[in-house]
C-alpha positions as semicolon CSV with decimal commas, in nm:
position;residue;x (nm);y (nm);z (nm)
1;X;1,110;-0,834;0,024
2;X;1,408;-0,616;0,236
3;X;1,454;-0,334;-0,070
4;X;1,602;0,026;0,054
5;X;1,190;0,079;-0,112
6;X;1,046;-0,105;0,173
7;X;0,768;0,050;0,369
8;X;0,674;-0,140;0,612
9;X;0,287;-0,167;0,756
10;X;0,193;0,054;1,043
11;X;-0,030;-0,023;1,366
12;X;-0,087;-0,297;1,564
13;X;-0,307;-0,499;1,336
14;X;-0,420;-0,720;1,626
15;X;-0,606;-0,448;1,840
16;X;-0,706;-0,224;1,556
17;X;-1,039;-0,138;1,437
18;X;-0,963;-0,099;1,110
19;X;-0,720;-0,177;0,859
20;X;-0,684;0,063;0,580
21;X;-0,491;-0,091;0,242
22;X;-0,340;0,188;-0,003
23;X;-0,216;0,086;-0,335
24;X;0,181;0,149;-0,304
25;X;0,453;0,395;-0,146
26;X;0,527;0,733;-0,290
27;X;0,827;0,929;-0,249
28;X;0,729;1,035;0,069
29;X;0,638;0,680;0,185
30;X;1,009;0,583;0,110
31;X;1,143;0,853;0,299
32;X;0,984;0,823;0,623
33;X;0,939;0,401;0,550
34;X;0,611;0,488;0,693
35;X;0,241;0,436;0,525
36;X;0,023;0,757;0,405
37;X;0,283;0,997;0,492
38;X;0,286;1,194;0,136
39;X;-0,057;1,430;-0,037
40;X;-0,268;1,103;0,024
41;X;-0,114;1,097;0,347
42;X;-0,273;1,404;0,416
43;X;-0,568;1,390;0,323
44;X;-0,590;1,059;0,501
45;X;-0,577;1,200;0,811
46;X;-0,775;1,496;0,744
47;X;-1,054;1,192;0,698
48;X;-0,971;1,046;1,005
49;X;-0,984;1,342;1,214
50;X;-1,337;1,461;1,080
51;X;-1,453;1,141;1,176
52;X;-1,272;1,112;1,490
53;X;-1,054;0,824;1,458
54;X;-0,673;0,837;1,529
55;X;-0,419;0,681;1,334
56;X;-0,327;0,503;1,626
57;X;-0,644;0,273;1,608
58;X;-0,558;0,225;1,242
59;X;-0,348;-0,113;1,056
60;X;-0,207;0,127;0,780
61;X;-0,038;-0,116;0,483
62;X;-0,011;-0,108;0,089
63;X;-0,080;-0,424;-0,128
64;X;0,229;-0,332;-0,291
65;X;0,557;-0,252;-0,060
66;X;0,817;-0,132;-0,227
67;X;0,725;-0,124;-0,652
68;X;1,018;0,078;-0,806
69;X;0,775;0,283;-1,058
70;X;0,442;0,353;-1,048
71;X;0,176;0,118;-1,132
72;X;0,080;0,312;-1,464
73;X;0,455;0,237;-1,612
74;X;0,305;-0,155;-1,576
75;X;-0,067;-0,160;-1,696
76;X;-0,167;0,110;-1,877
77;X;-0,594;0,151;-1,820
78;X;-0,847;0,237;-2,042
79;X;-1,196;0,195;-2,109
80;X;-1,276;-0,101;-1,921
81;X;-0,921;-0,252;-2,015
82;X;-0,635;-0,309;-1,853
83;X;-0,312;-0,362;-2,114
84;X;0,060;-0,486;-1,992
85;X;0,360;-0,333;-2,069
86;X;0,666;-0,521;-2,255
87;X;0,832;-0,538;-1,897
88;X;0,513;-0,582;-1,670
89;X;0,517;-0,987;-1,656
90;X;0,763;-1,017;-1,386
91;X;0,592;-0,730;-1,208
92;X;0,233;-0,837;-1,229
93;X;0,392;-1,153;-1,087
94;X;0,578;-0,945;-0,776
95;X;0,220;-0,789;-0,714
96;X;0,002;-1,137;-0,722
97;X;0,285;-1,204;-0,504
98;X;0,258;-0,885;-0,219
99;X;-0,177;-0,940;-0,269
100;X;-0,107;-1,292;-0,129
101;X;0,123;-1,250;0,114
102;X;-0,078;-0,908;0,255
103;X;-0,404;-1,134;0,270
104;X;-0,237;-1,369;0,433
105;X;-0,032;-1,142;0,680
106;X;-0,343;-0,971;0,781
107;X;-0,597;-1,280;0,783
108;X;-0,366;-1,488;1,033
109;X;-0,333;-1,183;1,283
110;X;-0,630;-1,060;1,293
C-alpha cells in the first residue's frame, strides 16, 4: 500500500474521541500526505471549531488511501444504481480491500 499517493491516517487513534472516515485523498491530501487538508479540509475544521473540538482529539483516515482517480471514473451513480466501469473490477477489489484493512486497523486499536 506504499504509493507516492499514500496519505497516511492522522491522530492517535488510541486516545481519540472520535474517528472521522472521509472517502479518499484529493490533490491537496497528496501534497501534504495529510487527511482533510484540501476545500473539505476546510470546511472540516470550520465544523470542528464551531463545536469546539480540535483536530488534535480527532483519528482523521480515508477508507480509500491512495485511489489514482476519483471514485466517479469507477462507478458511475444514478438513481438508486450503482454501474462499473470497463476498468473498475480490479479497483472495486483494491477498495473491498482498504474497507477491510481500515476496519480492521481501527477495530484492533481502539
Amino acid at each position: 500500500m506504499k504509493k507516492a499517493t499514500t496519505v497516511p491516517p492522522e491522530g492517535d487513534k488510541r486516545s481519540c474521541s472520535i474517528a472521522l472516515v472521509g472517502e479518499q485523498p484529493g490533490r491537496s491530501e497528496i501534497y501534504t500526505r495529510k487527511p482533510f487538508t484540501g476545500p473539505a479540509g476546510k470546511e472540516l475544521t470550520s465544523c470542528l471549531t464551531t463545536a469546539k473540538i480540535s483536530r488534535f482529539e480527532c483519528y482523521i483516515t480515508n477508507v480509500v488511501k491512495d485511489l489514482d482517480l476519483p471514485l466517479d471514473q469507477y462507478i458511475k451513480f444514478g438513481r438508486g444504481t450503482a454501474v462499473l466501469s470497463r476498468d473498475s473490477k480490479s479497483t472495486c477489489k483494491s477498495i473491498k480491500s482498504y474497507v477491510a484493512y481500515s476496519s480492521y486497523y481501527i477495530n484492533t486499536t481502539i
